[in-house]
Structure formats: structure tokens, C-alpha cells
N, CA, C and O atoms as CSV, one atom per row, in Angstrom:
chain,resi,resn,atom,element,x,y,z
A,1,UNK,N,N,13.693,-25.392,-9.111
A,1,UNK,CA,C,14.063,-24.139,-9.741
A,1,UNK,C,C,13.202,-23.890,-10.985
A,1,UNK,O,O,12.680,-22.791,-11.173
A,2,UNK,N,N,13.004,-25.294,-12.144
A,2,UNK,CA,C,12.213,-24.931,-12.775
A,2,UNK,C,C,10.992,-24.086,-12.570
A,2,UNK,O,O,10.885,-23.022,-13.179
A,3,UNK,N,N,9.806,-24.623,-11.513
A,3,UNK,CA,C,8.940,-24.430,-10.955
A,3,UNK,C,C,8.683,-23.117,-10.857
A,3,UNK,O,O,7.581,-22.587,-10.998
A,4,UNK,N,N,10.154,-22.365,-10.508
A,4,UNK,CA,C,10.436,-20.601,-10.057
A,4,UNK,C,C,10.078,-20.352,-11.004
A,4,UNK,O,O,9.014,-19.734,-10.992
A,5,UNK,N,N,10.744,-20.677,-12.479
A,5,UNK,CA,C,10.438,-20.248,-13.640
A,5,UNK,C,C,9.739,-19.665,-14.651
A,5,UNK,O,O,9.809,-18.742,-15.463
A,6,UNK,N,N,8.573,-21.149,-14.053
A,6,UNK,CA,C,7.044,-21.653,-14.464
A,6,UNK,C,C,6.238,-20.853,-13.976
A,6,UNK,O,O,5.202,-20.601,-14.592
A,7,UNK,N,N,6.504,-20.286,-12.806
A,7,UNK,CA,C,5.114,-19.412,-12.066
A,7,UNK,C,C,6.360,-17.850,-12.356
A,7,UNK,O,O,5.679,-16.835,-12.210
A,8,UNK,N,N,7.089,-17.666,-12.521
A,8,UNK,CA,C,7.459,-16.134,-12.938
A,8,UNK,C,C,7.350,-15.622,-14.431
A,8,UNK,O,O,7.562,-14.466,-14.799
A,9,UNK,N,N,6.827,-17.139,-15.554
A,9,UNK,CA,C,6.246,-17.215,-16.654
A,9,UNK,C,C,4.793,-16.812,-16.923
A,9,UNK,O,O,4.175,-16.226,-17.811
A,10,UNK,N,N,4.502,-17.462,-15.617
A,10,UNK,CA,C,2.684,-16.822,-15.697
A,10,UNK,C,C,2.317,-15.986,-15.218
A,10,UNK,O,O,1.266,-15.477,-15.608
A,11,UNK,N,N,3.132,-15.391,-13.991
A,11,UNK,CA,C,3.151,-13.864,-13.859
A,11,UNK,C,C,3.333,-12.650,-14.668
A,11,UNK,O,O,2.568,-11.695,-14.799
A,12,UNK,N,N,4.661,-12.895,-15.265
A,12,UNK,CA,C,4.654,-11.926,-17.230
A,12,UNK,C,C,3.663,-11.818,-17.581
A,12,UNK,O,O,3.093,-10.728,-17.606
A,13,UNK,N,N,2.975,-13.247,-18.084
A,13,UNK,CA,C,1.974,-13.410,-19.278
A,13,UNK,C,C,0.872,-12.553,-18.525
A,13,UNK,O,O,0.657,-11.540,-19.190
A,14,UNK,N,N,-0.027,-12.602,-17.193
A,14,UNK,CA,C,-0.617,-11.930,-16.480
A,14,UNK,C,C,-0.551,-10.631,-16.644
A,14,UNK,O,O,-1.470,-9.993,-17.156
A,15,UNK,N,N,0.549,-10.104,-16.224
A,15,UNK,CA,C,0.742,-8.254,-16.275
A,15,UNK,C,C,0.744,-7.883,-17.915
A,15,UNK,O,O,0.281,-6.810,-18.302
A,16,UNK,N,N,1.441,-9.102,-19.055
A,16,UNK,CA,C,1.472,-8.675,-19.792
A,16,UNK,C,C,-0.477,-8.153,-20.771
A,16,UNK,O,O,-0.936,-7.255,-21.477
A,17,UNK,N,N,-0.854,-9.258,-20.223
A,17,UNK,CA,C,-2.644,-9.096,-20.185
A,17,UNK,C,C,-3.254,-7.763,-19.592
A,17,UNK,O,O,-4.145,-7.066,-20.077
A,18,UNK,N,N,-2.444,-7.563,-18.250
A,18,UNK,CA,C,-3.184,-6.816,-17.970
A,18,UNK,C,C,-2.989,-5.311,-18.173
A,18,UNK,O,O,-3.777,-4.435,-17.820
A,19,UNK,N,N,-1.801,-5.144,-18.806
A,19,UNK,CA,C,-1.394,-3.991,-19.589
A,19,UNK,C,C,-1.972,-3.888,-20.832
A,19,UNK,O,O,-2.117,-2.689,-21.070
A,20,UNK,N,N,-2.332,-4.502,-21.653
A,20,UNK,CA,C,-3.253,-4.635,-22.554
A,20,UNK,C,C,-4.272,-4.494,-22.495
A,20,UNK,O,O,-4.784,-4.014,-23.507
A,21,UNK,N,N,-5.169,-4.800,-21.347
A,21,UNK,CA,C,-6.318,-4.340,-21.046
A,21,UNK,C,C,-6.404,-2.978,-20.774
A,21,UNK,O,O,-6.989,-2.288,-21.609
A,22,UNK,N,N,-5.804,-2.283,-19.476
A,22,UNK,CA,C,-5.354,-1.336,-19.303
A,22,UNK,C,C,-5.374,-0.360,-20.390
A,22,UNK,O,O,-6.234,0.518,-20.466
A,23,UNK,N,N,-4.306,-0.533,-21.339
A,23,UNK,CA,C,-4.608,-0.024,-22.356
A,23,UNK,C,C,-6.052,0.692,-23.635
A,23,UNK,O,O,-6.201,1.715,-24.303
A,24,UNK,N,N,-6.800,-0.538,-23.394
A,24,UNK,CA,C,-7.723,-0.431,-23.783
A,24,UNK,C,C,-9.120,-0.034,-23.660
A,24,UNK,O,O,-10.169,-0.127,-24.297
A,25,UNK,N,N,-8.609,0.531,-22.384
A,25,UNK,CA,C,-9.796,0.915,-21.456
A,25,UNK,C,C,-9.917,2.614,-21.656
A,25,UNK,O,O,-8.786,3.097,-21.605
A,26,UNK,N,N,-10.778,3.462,-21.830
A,26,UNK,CA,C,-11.100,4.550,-21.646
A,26,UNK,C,C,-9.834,5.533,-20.823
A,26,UNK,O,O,-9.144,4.881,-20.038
A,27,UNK,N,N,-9.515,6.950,-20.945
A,27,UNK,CA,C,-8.328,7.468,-20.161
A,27,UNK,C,C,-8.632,7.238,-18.930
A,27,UNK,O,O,-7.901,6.745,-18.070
A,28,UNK,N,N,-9.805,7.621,-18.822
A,28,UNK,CA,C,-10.455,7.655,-17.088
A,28,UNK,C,C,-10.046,6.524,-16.418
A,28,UNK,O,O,-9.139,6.404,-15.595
A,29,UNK,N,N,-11.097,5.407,-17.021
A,29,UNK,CA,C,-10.547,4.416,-16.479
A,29,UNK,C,C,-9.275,3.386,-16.309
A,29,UNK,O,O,-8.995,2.739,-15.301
A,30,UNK,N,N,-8.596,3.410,-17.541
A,30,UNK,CA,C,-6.899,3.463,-17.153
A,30,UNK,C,C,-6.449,4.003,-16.340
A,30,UNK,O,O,-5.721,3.274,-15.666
A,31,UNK,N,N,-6.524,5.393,-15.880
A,31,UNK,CA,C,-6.012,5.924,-14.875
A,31,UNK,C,C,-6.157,5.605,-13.663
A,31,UNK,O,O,-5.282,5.332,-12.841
A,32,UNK,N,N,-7.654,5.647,-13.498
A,32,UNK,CA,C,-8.056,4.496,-11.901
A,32,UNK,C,C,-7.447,3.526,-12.036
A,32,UNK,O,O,-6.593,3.429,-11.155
A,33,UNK,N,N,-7.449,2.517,-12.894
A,33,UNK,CA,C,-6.860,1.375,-13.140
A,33,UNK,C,C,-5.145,1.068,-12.614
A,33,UNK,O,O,-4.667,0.210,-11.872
A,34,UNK,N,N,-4.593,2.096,-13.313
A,34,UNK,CA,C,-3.412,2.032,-12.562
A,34,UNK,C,C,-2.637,2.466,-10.982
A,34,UNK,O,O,-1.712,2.149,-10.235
A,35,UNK,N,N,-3.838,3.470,-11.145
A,35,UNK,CA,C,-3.954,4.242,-9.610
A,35,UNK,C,C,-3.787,2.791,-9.125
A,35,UNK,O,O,-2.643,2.467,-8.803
A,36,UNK,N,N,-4.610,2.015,-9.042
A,36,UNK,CA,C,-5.175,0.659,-8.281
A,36,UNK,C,C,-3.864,-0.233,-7.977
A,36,UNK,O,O,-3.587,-0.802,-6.921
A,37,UNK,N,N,-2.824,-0.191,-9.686
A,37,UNK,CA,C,-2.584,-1.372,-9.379
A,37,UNK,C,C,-0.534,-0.596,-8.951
A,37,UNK,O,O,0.423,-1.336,-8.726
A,38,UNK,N,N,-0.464,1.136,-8.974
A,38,UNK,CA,C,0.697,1.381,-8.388
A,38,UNK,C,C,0.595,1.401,-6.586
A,38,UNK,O,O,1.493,1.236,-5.760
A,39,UNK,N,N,-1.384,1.765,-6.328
A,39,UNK,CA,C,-1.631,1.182,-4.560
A,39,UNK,C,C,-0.711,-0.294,-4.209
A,39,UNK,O,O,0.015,-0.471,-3.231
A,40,UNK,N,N,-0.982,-1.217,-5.277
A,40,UNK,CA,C,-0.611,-2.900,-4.580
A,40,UNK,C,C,0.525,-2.485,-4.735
A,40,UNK,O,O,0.968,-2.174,-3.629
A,41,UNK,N,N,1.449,-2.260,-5.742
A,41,UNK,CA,C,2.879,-2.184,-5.924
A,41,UNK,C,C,3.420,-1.301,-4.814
A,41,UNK,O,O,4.419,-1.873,-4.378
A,42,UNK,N,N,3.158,0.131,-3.989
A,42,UNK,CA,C,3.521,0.395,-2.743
A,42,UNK,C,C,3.323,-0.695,-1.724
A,42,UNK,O,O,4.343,-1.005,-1.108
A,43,UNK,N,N,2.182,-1.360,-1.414
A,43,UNK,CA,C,1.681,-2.625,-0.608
A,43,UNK,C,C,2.695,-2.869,-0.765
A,43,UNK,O,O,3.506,-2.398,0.032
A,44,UNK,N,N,3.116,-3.616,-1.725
A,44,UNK,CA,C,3.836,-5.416,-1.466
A,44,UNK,C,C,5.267,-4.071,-0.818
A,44,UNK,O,O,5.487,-3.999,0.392
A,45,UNK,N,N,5.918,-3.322,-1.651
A,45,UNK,CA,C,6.883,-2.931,-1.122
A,45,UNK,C,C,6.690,-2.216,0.145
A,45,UNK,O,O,7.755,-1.625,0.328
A,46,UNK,N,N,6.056,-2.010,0.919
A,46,UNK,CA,C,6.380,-1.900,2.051
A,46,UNK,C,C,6.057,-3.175,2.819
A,46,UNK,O,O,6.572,-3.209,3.937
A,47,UNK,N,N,5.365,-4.171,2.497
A,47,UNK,CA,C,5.589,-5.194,3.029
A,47,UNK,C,C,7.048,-6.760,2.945
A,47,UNK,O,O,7.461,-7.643,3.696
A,48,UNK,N,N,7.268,-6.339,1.775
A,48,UNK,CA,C,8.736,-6.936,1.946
A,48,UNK,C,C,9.682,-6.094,1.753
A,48,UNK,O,O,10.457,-6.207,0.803
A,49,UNK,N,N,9.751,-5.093,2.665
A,49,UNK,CA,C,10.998,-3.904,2.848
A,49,UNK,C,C,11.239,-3.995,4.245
A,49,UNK,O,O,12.356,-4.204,4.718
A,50,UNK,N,N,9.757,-3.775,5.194
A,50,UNK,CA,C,9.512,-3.121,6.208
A,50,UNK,C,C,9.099,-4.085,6.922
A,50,UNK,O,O,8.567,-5.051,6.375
A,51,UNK,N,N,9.275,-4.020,8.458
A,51,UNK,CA,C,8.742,-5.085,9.040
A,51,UNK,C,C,7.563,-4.401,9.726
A,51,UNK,O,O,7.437,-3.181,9.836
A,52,UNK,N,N,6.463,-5.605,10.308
A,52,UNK,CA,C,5.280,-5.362,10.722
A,52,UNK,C,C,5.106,-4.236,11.564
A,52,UNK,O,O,4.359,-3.323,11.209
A,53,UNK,N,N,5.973,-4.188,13.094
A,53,UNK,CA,C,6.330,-3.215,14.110
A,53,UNK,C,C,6.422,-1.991,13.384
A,53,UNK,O,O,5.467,-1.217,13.444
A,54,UNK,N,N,7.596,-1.649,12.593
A,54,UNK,CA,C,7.703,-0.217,11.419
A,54,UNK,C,C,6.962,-0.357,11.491
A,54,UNK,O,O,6.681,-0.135,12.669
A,55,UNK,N,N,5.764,-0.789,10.743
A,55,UNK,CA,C,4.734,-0.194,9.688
A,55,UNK,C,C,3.739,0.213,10.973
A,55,UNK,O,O,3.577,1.396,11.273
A,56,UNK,N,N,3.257,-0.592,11.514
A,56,UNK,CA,C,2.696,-0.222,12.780
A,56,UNK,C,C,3.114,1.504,13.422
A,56,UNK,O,O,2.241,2.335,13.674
A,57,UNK,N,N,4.240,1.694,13.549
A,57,UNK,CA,C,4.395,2.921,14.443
A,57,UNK,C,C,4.329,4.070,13.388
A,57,UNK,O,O,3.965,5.187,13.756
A,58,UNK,N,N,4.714,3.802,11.925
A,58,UNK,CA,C,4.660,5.040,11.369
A,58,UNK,C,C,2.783,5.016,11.103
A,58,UNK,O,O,2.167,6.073,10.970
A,59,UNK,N,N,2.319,4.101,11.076
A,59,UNK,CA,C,0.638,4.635,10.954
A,59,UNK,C,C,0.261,5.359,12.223
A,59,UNK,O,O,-0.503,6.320,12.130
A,60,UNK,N,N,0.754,4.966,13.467
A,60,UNK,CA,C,0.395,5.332,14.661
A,60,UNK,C,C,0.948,7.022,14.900
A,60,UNK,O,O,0.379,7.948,15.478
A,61,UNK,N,N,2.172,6.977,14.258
A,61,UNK,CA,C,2.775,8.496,14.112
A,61,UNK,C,C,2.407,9.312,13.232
A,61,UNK,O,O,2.596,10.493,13.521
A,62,UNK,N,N,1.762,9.012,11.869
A,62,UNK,CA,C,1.227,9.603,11.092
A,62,UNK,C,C,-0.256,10.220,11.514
A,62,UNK,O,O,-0.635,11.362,11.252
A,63,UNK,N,N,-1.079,9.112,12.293
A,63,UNK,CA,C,-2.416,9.340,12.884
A,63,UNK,C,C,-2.156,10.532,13.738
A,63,UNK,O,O,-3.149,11.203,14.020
A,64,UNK,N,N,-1.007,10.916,14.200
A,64,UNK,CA,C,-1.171,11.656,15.393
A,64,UNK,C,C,-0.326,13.230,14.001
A,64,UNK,O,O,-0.312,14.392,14.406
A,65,UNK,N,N,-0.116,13.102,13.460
A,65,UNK,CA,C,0.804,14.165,12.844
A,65,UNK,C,C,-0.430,15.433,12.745
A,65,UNK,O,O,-1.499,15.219,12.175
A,66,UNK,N,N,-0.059,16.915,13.463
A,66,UNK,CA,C,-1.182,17.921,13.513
A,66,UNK,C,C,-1.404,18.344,12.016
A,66,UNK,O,O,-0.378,18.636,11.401
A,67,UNK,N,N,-2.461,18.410,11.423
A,67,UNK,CA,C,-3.147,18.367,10.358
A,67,UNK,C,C,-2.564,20.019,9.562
A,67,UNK,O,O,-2.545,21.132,10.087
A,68,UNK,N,N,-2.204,19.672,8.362
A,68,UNK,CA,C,-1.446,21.622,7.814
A,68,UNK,C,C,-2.849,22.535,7.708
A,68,UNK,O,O,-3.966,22.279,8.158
A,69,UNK,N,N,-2.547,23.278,7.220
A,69,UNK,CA,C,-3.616,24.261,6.487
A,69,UNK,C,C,-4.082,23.631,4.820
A,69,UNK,O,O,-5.072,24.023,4.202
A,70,UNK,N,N,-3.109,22.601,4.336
A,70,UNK,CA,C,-3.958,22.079,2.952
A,70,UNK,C,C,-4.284,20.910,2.919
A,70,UNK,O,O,-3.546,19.927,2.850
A,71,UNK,N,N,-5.708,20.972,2.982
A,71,UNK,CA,C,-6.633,19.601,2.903
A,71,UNK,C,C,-5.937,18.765,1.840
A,71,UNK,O,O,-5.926,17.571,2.138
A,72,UNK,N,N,-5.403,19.036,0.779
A,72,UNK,CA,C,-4.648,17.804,0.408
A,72,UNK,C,C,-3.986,17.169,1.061
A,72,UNK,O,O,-4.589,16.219,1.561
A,73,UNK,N,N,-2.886,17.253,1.332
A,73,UNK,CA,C,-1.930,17.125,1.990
A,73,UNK,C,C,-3.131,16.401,3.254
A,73,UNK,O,O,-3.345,15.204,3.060
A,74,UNK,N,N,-3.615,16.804,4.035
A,74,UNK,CA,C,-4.290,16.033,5.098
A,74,UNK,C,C,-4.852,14.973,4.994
A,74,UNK,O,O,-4.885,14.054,5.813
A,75,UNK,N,N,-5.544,15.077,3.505
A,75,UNK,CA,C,-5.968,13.831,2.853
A,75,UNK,C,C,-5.077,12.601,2.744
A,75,UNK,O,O,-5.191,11.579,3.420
A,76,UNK,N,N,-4.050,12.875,1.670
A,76,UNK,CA,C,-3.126,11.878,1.684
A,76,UNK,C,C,-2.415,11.619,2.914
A,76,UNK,O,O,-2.002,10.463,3.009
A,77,UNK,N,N,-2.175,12.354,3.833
A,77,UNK,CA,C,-1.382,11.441,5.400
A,77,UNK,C,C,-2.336,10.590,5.692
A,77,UNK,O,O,-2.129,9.379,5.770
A,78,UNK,N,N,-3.744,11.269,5.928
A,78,UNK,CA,C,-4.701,10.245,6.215
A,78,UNK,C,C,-4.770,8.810,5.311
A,78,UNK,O,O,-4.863,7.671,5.768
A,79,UNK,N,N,-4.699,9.201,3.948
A,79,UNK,CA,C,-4.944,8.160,3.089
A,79,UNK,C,C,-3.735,6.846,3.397
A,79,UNK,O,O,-3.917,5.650,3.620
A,80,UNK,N,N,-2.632,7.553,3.310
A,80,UNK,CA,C,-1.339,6.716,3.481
A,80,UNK,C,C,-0.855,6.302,4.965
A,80,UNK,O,O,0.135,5.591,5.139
A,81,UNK,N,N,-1.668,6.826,6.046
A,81,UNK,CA,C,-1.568,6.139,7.323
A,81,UNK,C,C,-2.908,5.149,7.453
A,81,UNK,O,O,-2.745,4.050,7.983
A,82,UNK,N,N,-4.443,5.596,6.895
A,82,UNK,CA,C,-4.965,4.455,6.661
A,82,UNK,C,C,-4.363,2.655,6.030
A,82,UNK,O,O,-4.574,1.493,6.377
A,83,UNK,N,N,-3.545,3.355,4.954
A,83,UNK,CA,C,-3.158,2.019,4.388
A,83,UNK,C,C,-1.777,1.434,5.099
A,83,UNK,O,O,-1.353,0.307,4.843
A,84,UNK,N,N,-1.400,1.964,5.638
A,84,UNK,CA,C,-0.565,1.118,6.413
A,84,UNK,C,C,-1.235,0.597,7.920
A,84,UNK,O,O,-0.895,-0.506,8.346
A,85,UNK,N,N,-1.779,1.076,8.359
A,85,UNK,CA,C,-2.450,0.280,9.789
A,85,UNK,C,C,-3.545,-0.935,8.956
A,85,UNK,O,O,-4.046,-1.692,9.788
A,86,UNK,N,N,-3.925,-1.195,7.691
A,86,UNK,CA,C,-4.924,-1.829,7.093
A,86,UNK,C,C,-3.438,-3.286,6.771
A,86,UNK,O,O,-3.694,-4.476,6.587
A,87,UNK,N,N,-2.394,-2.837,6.791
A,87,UNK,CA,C,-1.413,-3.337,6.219
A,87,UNK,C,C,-0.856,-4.635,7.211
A,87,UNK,O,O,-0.197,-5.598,6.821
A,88,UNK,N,N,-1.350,-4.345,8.684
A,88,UNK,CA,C,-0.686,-4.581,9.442
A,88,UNK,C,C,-2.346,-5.087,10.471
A,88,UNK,O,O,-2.475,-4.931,11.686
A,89,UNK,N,N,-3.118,-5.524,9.773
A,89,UNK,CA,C,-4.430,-5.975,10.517
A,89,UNK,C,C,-5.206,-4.885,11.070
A,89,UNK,O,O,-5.865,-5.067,12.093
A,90,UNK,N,N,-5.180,-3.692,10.438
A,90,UNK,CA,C,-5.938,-2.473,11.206
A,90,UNK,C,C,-5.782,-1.297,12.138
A,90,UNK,O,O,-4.713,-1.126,12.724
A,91,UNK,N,N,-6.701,-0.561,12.283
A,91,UNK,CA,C,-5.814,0.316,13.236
A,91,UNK,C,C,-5.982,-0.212,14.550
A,91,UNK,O,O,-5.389,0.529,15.334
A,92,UNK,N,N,-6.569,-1.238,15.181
A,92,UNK,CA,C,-6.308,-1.677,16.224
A,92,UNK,C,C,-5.052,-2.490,16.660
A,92,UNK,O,O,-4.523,-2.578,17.768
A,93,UNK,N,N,-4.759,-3.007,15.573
A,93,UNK,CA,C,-3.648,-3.836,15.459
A,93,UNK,C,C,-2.098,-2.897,15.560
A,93,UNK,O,O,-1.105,-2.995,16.280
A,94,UNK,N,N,-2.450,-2.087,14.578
A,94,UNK,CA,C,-1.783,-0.917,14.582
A,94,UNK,C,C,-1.295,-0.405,15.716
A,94,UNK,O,O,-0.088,-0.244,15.897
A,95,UNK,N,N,-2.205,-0.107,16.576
A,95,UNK,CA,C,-1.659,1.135,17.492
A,95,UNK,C,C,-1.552,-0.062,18.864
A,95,UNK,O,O,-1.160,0.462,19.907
A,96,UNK,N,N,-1.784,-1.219,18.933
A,96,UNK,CA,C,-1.694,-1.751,19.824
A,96,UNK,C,C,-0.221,-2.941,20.199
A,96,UNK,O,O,-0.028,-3.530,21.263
A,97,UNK,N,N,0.630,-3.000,18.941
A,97,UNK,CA,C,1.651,-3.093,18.200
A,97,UNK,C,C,2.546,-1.605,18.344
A,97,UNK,O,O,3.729,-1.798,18.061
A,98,UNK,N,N,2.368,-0.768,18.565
A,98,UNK,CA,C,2.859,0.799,18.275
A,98,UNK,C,C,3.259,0.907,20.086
A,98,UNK,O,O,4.321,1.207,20.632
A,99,UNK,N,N,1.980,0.542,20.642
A,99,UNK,CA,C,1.945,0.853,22.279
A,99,UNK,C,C,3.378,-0.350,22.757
A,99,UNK,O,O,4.330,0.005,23.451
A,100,UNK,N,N,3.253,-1.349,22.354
A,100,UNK,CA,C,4.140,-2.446,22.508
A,100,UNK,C,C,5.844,-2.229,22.832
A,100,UNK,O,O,6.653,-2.845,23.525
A,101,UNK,N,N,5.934,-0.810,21.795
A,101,UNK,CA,C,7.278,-0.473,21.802
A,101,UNK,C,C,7.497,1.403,21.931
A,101,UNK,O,O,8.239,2.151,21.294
A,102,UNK,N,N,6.312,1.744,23.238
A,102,UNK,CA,C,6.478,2.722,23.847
A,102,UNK,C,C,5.904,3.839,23.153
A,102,UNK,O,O,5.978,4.963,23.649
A,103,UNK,N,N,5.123,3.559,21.631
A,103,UNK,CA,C,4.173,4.876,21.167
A,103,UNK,C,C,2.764,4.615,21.313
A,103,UNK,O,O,1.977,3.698,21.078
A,104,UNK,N,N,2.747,6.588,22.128
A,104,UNK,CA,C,1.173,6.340,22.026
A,104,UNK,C,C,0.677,7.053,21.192
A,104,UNK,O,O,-0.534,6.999,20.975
């Protein structure tokens, strides 16, 4: 239990570093910066929320979703169904995992 402790001690001290850095960095680049590190923080949570199969079919359902009239919006489905088939070993992995349980 200690051990839990010990490594959730050096994890603090870590973020607490790296918020400090963060900080100190130019607006621009803070902003990428965090862009970066709220990407991992979706990661891990959909990876210990969601199981592999999920994640698999909503990239496979998202890939197929007909595109709106605003390129934003098209962007980010794309962006956020890229990162989940990347999540899950790719989009081959993805959609071949997806086919498994009847989506094509």
C-alpha cells in the first residue's frame, strides 16, 4: 500500500512540474500544451471507462456518419473517430473488431 502512495507522490510532484512549466511557456504555446495534455486525459478516460469492442464500433460508426455542411464539425468527427480507432490498434483493428459484432 505504501508503494501506492510512493508512486501517487511522484505523480503530484510530476503534474505539479508540469503545470509550472506550462505556465511559463508563451500563451500560444500553453495552449497547445494543454490541448496535448486534455487529448491524454480523454485517452486514458475512455480507456478505463470503455471497453475495447465500444471503442471499436463507435470509430467504425463515426467513420461512416454522412459529413454536415460545417467543415468543423467534419473535422472534429474525423479527428475524434481517428483517435479512437488509434486507441484500439488502428483503423484496421478498428473496423475489424466492429465487423466481429455485426458493424459494417
Amino acid at each position: 500500500m505504501n508503494a501506492v502512495f510512493e508512486e501517487l507522490r511522484k505523480i503530484e510532484k510530476a503534474a505539479a512540474k508540469a503545470r509550472e512549466a506550462m505556465e511559463a511557456l508563451p500563451a500560444s504555446q500553453a495552449c497547445n500544451a494543454k490541448k496535448a495534455t486534455d487529448e491524454v486525459d480523454l485517452a486514458e478516460a475512455i480507456q478505463n471507462n470503455i471497453g475495447p469492442e465500444t471503442v471499436s464500433i463507435l470509430a467504425a460508426k463515426l467513420s461512416d456518419i454522412e459529413r454536415t455542411d460545417d467543415p468543423i464539425i467534419n473535422d472534429q468527427l474525423k479527428w475524434f473517430a481517428d483517435m479512437l480507432a488509434e486507441l484500439v490498434g488502428g483503423w484496421d483493428s478498428a473496423i475489424q473488431t466492429a465487423r466481429q459484432y455485426g458493424i459494417e
